[in-house]
DSSP file (Angstrom, degrees, kcal/mol; ACC not computed):
  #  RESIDUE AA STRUCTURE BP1 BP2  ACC     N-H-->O    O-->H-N    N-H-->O    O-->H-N    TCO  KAPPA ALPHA  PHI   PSI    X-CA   Y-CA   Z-CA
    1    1 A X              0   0    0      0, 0.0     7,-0.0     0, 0.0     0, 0.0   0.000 360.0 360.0 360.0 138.9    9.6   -6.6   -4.2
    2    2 A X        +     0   0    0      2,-0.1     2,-0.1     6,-0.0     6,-0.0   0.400 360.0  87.1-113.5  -8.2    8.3   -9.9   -3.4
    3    3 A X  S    S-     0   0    0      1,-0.1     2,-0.2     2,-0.1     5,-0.1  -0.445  82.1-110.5 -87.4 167.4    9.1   -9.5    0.8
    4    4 A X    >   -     0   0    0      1,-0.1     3,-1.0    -2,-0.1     4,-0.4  -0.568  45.1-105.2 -97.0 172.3    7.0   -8.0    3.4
    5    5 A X  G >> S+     0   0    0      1,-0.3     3,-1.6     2,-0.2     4,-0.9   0.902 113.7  63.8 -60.5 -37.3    8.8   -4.7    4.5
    6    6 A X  G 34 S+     0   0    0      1,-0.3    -1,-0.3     2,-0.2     4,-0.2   0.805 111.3  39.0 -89.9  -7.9   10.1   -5.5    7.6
    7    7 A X  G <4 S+     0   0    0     -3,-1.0    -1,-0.3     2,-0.1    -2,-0.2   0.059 104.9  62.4-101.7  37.2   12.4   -8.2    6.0
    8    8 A X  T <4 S+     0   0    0     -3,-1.6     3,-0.5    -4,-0.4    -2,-0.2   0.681  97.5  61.1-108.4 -25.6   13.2   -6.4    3.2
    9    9 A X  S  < S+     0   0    0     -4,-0.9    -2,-0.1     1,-0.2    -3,-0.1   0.721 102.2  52.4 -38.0 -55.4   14.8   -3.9    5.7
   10   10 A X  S    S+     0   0    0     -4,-0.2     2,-0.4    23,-0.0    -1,-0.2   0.180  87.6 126.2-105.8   4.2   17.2   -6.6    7.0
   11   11 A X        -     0   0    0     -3,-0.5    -3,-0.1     1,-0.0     5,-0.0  -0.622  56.8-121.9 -72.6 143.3   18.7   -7.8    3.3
   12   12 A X     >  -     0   0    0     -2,-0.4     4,-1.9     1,-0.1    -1,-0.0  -0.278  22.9-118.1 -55.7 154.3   22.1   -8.0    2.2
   13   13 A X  H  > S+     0   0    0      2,-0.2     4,-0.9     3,-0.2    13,-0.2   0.885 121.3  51.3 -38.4 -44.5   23.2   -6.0   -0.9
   14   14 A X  H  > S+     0   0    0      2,-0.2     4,-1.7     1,-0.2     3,-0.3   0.971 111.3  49.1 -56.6 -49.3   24.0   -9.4   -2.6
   15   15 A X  H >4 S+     0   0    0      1,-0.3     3,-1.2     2,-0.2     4,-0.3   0.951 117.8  41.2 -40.1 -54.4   20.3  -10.4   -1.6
   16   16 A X  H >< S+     0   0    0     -4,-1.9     3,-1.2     1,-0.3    -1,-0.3   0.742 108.6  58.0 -45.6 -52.3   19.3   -7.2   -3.1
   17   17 A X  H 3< S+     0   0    0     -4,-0.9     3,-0.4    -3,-0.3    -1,-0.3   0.323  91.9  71.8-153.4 -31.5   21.7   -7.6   -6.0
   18   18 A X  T << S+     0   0    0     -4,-1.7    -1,-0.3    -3,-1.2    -2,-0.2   0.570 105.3  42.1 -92.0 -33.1   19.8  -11.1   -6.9
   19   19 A X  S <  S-     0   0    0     -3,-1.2     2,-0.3    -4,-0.3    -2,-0.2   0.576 130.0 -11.9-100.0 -17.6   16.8   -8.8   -8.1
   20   20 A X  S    S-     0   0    0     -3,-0.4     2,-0.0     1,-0.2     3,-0.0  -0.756  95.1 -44.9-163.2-175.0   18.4   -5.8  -10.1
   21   21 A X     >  -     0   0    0     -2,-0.3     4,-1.7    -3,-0.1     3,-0.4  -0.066  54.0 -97.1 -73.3-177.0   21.8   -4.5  -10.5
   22   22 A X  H  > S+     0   0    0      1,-0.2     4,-2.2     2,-0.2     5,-0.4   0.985 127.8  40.8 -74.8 -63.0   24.8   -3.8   -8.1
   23   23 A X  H  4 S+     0   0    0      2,-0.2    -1,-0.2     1,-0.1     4,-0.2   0.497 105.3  57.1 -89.4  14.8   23.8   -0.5   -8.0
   24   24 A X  H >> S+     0   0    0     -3,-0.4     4,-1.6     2,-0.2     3,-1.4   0.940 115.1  53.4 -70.7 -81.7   19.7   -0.7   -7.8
   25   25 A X  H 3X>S+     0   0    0     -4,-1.7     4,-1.8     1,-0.3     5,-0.5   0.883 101.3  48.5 -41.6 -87.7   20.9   -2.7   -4.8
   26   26 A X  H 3X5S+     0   0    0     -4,-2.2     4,-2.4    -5,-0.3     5,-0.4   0.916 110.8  56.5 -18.8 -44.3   23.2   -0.3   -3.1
   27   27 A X  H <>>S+     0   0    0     -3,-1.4     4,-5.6    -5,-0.4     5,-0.6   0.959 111.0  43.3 -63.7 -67.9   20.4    2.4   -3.4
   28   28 A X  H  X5S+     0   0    0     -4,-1.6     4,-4.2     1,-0.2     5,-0.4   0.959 112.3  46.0 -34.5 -50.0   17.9    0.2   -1.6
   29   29 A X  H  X>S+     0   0    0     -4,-1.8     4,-0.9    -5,-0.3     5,-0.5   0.931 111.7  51.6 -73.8 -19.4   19.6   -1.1    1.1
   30   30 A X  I  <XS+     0   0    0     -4,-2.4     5,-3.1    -5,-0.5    -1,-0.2   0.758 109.8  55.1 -79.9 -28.0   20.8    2.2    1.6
   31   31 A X  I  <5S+     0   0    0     -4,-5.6     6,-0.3    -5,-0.4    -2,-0.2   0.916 119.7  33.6 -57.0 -50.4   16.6    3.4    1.5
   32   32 A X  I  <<S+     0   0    0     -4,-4.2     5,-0.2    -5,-0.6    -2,-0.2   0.678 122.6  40.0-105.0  -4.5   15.9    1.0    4.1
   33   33 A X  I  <5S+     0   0    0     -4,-0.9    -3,-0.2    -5,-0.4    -1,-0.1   0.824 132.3  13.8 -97.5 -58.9   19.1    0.9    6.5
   34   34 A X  I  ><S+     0   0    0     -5,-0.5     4,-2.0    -4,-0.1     5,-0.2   0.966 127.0  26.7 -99.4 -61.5   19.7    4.9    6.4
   35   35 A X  T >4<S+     0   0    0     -5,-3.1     3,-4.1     2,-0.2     4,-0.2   0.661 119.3  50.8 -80.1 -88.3   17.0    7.5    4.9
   36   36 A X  T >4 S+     0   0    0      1,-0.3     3,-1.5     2,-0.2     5,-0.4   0.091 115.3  42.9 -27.3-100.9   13.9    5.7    5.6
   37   37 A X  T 3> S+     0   0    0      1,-0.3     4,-1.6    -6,-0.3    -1,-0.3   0.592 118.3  51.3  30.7 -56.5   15.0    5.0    9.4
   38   38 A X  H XX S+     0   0    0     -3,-4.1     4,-2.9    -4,-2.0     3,-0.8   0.983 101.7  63.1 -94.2 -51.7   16.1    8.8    9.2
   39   39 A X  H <> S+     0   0    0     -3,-1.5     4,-0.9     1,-0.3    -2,-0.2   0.761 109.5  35.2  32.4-116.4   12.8    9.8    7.8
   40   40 A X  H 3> S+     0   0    0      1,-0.2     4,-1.1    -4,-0.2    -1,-0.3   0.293 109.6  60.2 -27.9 -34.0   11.0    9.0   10.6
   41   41 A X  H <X S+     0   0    0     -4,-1.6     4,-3.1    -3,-0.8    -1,-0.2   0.828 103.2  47.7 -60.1 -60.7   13.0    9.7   12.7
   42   42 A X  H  X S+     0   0    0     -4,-2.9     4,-1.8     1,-0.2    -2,-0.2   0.820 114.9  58.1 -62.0 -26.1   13.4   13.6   11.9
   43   43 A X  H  X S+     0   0    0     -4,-0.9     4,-0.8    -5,-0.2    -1,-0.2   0.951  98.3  43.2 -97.4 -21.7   10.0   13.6   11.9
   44   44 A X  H >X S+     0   0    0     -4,-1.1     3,-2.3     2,-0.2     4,-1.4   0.995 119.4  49.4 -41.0 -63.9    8.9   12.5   14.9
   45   45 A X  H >X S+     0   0    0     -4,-3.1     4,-1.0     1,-0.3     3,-0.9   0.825 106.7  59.9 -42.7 -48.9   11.7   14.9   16.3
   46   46 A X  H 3X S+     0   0    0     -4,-1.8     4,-1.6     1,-0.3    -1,-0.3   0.703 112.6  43.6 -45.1 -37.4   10.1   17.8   13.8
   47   47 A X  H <X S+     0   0    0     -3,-2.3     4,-1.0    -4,-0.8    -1,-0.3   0.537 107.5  50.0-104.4 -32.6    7.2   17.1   15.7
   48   48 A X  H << S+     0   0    0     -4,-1.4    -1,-0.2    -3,-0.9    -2,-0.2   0.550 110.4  54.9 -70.9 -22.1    8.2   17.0   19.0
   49   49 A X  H  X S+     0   0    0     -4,-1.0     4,-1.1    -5,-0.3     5,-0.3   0.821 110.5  46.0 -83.5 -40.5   10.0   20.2   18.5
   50   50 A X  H >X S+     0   0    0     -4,-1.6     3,-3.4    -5,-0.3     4,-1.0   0.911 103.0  56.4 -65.1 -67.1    6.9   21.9   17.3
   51   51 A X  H 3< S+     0   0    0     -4,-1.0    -1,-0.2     1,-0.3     4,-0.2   0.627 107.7  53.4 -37.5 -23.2    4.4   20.9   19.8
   52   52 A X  H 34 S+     0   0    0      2,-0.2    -1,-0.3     1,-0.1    -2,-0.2   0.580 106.9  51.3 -97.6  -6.4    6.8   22.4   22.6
   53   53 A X  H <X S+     0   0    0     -3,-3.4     4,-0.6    -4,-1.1    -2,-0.3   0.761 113.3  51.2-104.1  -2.9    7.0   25.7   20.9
   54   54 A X  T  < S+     0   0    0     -4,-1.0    -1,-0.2    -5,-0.3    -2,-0.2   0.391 110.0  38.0 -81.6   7.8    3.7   25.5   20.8
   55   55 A X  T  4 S+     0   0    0     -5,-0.2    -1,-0.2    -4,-0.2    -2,-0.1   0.040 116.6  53.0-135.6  11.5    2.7   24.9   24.0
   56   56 A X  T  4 S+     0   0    0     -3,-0.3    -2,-0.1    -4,-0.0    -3,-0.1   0.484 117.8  48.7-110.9 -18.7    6.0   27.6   25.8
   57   57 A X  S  < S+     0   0    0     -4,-0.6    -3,-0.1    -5,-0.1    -2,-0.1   0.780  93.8 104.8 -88.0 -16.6    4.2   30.1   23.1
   58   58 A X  S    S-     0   0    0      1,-0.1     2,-0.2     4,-0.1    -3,-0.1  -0.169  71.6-127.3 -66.4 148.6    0.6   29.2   24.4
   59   59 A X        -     0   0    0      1,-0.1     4,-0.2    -2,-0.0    -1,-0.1  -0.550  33.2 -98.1-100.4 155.2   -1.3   31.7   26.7
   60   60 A X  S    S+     0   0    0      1,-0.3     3,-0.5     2,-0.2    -1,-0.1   0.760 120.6  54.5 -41.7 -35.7   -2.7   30.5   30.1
   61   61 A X  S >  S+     0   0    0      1,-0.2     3,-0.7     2,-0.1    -1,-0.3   0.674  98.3  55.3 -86.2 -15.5   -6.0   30.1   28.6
   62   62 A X  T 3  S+     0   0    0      1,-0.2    -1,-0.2     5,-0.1    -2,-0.2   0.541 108.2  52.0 -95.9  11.5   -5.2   28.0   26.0
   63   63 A X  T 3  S+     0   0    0     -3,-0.5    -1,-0.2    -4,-0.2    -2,-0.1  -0.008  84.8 107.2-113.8  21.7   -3.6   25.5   28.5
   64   64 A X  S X> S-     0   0    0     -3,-0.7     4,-1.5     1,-0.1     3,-0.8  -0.546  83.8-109.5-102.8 166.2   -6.4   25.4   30.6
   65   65 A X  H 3> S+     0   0    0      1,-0.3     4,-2.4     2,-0.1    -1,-0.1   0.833 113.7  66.4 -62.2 -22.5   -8.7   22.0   30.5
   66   66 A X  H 34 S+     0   0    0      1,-0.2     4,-0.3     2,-0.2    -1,-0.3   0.802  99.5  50.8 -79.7  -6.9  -11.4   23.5   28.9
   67   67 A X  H <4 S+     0   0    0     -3,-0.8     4,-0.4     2,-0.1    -1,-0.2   0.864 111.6  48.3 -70.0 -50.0   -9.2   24.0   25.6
   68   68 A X  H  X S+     0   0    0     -4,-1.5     4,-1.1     1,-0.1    -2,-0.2   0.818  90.9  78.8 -66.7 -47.4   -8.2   20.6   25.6
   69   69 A X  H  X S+     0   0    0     -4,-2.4     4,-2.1     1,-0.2     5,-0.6   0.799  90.2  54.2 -55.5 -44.3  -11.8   18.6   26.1
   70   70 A X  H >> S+     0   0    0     -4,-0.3     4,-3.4     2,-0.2     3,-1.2   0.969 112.8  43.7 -33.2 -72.6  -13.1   18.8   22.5
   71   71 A X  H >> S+     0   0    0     -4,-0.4     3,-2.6     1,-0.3     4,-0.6   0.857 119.5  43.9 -38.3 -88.2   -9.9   17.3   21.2
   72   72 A X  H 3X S+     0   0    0     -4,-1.1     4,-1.7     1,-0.4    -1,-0.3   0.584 111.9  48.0 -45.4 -26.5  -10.0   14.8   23.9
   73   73 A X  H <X S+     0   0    0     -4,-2.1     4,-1.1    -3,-1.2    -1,-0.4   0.769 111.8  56.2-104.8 -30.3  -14.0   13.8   23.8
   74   74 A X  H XX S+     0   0    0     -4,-3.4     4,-1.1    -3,-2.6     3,-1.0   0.978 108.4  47.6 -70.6 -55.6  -13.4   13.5   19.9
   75   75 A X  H 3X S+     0   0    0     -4,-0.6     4,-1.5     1,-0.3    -2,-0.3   0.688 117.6  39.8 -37.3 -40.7  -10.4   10.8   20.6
   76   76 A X  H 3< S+     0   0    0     -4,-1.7    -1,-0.3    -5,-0.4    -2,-0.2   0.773 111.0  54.2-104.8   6.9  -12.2    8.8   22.9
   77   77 A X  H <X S+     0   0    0     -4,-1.1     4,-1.5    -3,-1.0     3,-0.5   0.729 114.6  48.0 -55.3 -51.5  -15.5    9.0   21.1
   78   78 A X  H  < S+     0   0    0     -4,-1.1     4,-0.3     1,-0.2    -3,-0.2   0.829 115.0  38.9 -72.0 -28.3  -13.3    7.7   18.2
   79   79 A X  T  X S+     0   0    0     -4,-1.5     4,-0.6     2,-0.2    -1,-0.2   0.287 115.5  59.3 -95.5   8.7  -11.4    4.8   20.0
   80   80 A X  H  > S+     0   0    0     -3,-0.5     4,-1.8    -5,-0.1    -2,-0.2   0.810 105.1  42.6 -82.7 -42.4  -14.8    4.3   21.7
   81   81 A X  H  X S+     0   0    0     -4,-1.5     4,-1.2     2,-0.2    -2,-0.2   0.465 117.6  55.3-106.6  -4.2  -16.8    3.6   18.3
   82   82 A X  H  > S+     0   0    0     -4,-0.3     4,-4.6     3,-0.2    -1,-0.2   0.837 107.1  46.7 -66.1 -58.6  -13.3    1.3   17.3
   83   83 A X  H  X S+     0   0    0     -4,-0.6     4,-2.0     2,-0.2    -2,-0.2   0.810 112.1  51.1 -59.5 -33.8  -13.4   -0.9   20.3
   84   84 A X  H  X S+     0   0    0     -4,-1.8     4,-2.1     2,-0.2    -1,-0.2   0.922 109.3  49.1 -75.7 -38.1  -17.1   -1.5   19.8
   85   85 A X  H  X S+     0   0    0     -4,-1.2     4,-2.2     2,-0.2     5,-0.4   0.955 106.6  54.8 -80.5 -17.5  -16.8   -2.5   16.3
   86   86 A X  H  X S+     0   0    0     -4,-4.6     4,-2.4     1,-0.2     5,-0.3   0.981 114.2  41.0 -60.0 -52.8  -14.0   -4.9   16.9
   87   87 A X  H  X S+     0   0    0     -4,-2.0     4,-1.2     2,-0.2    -1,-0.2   0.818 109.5  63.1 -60.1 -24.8  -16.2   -6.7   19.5
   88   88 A X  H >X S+     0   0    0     -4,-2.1     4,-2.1     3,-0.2     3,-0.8   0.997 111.8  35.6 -59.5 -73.2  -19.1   -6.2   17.0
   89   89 A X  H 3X S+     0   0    0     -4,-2.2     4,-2.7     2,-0.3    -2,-0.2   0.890 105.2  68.6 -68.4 -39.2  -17.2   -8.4   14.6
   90   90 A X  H 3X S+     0   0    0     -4,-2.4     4,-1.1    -5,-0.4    -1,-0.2   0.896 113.5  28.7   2.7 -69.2  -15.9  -10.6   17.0
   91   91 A X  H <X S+     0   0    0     -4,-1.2     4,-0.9    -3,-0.8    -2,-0.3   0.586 109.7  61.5-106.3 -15.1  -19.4  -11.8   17.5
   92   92 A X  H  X>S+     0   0    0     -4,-2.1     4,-1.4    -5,-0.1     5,-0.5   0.812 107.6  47.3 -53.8 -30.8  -20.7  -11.3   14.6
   93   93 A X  I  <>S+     0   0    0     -4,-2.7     5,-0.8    -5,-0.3     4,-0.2   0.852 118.6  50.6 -74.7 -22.9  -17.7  -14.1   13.2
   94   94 A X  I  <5S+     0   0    0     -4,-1.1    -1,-0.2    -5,-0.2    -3,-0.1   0.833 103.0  49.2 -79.3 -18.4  -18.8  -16.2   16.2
   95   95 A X  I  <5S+     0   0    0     -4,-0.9    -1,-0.2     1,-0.1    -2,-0.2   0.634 113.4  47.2 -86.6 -10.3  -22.0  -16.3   15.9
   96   96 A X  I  <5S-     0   0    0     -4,-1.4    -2,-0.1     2,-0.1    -1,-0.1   0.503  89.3-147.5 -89.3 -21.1  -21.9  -17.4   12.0
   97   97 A X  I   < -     0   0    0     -5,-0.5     2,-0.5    -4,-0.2    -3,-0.1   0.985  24.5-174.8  52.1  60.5  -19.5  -19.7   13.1
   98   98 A X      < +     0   0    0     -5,-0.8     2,-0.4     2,-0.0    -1,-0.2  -0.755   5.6 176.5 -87.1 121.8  -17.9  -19.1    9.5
   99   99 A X        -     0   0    0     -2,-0.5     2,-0.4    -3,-0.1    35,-0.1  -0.990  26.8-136.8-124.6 158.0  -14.8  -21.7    9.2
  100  100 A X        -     0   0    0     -2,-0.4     2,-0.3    34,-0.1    -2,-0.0  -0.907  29.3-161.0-102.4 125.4  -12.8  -21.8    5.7
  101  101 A X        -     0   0    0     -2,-0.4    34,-0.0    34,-0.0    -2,-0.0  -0.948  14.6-127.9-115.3 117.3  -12.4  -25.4    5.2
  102  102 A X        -     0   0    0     -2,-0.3     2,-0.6     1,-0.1     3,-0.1  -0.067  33.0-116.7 -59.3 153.1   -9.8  -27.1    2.8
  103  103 A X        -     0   0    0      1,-0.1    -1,-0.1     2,-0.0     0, 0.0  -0.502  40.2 -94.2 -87.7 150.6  -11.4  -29.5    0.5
  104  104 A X        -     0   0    0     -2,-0.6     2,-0.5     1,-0.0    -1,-0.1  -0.158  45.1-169.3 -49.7 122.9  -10.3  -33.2    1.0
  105  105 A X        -     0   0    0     -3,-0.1     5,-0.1     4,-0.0    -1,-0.0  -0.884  20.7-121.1-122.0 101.3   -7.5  -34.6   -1.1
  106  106 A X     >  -     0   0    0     -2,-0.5     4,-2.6     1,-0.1     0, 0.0   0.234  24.1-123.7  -6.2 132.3   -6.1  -37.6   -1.7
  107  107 A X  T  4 S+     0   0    0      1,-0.2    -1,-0.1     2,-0.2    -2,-0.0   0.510 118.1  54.0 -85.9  18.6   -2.6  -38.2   -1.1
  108  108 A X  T  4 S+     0   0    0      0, 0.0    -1,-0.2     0, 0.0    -2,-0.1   0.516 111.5  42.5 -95.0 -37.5   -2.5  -39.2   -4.9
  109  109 A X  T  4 S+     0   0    0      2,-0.1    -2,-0.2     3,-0.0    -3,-0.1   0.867  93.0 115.9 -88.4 -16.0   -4.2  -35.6   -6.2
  110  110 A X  S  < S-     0   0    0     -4,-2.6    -4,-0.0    -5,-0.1    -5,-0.0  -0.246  71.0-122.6 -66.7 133.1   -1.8  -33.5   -3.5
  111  111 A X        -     0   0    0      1,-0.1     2,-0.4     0, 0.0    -1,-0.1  -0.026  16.3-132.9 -38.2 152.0    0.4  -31.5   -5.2
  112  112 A X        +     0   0    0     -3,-0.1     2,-0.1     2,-0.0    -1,-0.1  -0.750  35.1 174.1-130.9 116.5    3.8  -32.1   -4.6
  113  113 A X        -     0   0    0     -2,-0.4     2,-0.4     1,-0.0    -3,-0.0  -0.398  27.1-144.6-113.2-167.9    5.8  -29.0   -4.0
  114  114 A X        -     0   0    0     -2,-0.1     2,-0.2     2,-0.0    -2,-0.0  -0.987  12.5-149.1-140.8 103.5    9.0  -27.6   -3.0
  115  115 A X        -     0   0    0     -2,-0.4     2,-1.0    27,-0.1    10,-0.0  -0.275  10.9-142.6 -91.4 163.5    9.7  -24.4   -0.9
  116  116 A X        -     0   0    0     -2,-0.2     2,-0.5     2,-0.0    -1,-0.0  -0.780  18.8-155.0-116.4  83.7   12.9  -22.3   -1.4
  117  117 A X        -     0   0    0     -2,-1.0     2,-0.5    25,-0.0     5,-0.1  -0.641   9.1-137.5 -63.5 113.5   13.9  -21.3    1.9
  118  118 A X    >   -     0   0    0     -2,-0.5     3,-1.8     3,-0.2     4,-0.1  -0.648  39.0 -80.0 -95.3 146.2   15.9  -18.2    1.8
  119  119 A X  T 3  S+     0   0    0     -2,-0.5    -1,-0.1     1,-0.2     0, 0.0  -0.088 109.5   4.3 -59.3 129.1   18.9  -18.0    4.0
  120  120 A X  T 3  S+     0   0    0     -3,-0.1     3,-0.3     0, 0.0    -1,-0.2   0.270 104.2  94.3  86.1  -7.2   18.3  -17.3    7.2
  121  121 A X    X   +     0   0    0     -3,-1.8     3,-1.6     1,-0.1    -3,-0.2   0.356  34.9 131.1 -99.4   4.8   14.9  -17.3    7.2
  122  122 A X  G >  S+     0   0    0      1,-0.3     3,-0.6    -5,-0.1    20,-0.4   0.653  71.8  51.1 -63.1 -20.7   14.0  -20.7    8.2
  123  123 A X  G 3  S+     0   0    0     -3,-0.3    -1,-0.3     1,-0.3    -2,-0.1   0.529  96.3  58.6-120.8  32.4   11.4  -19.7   10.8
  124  124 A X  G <  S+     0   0    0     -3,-1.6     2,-0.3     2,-0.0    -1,-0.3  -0.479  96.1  77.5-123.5  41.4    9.1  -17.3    9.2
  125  125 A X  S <  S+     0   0    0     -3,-0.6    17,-1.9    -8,-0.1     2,-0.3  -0.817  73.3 166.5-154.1 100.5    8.4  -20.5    6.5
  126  126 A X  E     -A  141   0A   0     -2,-0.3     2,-0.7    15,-0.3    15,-0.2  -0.963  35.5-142.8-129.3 160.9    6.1  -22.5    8.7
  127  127 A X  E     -A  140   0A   0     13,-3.0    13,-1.8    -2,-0.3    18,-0.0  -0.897  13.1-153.6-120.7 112.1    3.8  -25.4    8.1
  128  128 A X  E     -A  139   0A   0     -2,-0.7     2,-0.4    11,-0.2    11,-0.2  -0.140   1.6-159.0 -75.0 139.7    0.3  -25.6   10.0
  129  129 A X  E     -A  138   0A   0      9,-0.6     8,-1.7    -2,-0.0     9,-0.8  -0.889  18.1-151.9-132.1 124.4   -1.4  -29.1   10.7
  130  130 A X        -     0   0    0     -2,-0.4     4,-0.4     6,-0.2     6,-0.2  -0.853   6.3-126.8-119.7 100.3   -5.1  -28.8   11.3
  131  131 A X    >>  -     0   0    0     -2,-0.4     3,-1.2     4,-0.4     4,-0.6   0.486  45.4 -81.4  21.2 125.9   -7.7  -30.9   13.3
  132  132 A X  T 34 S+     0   0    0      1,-0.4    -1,-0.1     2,-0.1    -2,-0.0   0.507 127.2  54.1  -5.3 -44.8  -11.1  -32.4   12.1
  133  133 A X  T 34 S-     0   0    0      2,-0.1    -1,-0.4   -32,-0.0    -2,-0.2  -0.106 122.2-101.0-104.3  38.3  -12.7  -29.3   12.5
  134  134 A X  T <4 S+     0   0    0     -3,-1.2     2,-0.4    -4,-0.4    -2,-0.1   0.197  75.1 125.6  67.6   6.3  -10.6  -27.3   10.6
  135  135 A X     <  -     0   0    0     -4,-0.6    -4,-0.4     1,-0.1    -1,-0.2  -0.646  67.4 -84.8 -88.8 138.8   -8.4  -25.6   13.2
  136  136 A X        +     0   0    0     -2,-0.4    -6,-0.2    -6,-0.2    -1,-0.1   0.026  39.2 175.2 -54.7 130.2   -4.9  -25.2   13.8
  137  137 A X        -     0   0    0     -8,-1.7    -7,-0.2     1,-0.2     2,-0.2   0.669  65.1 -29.0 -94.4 -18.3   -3.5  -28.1   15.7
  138  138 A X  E     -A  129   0A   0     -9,-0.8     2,-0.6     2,-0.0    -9,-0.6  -0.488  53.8-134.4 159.2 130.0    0.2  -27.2   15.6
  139  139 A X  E     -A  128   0A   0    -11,-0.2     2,-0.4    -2,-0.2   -11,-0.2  -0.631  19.7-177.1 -92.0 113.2    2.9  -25.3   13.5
  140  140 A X  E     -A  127   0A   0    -13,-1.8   -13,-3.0    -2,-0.6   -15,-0.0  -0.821  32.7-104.7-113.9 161.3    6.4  -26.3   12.5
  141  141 A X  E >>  -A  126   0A   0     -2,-0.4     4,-1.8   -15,-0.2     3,-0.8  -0.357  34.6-122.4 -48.7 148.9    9.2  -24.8   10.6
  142  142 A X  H 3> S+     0   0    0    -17,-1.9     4,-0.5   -20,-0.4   -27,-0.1   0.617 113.0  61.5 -99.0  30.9    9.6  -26.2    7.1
  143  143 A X  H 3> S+     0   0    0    -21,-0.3     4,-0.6   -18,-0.3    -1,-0.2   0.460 101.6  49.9 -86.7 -10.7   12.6  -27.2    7.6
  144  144 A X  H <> S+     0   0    0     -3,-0.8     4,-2.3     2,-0.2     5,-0.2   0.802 111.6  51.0 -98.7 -49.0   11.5  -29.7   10.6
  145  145 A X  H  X S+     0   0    0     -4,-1.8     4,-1.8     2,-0.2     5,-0.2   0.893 108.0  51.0 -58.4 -24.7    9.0  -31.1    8.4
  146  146 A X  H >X S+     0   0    0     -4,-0.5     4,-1.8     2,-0.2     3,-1.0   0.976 114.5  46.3 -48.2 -60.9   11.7  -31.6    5.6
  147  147 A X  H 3< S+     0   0    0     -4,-0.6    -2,-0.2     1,-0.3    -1,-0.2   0.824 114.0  46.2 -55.1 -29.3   13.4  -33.2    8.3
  148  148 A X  H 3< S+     0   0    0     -4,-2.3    -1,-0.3     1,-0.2    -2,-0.2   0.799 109.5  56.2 -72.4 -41.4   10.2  -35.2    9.4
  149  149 A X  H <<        0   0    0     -4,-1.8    -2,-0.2    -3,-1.0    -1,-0.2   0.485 360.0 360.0 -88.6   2.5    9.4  -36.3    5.9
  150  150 A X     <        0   0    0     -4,-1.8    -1,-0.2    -5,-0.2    -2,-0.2   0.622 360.0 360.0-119.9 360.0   12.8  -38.1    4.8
């Protein structure tokens, strides 16, 4: 499947139906509408259910704080050593001042291409226009740049 998951979620059977057979399709949409969704669901519940019989079955001392800090000091030791490397790369990418720059083209060598908008989708197909220094300057649909270019 050529979509990211969370629109793949939200196709029709016909959409579906475009890729495989009638009934490939039926099976999918019926993966991503009902059991997946129900999945995940039953287990989070599975999960909620357990952790309260565990914790009505637990003895006083195993509710106490001191039970709990290991667990806790591991979790914020781990979202401690997270937070530092994102600001660690952060600043390492500023300080290299790394920008991916397209190389210059002629409006003679640009390709000239054609997008296939799928229905309904028109504003997750966008087109970026970017500034001297290689940063975005503003994003349109490409259906407003169709509309721009004729």
């Amino acid at each position: 499947m050529e979509f990211p998951i969370i629109d793949v979620s939200k196709q029709s059977v016909s959409q579906f139906a475009t890729e495989g057979s009638k009934a490939k399709a039926m099976r999918s949409v019926a993966w991503y509408r009902v059991v997946r969704p129900t999945l995940v669901l039953g287990t989070w519940l599975l999960a909620a259910l357990y952790i309260r019989w565990c914790l009505a079955n637990a003895s006083e001392e195993e509710l106490s704080l001191n039970a709990f800090m290991p667990g806790i000091m591991g979790i914020g030791i781990v979202a401690l050593a997270m937070i530092l490397w994102t600001f660690g790369r952060q600043m390492d990418a500023m300080s290299t001042n790394r920008v991916r720059r397209m190389p210059q083209t002629s409006e003679a060598q640009a390709p000239q291409t054609t997008h296939e908008i799928p229905e309904g989708d028109a504003g997750r197909c966008l087109v970026a226009y970017h500034d001297a220094d290689g940063m975005i300057s503003h994003v349109m649909s490409v259906r407003e740049f169709e509309r721009e270019a004729a």
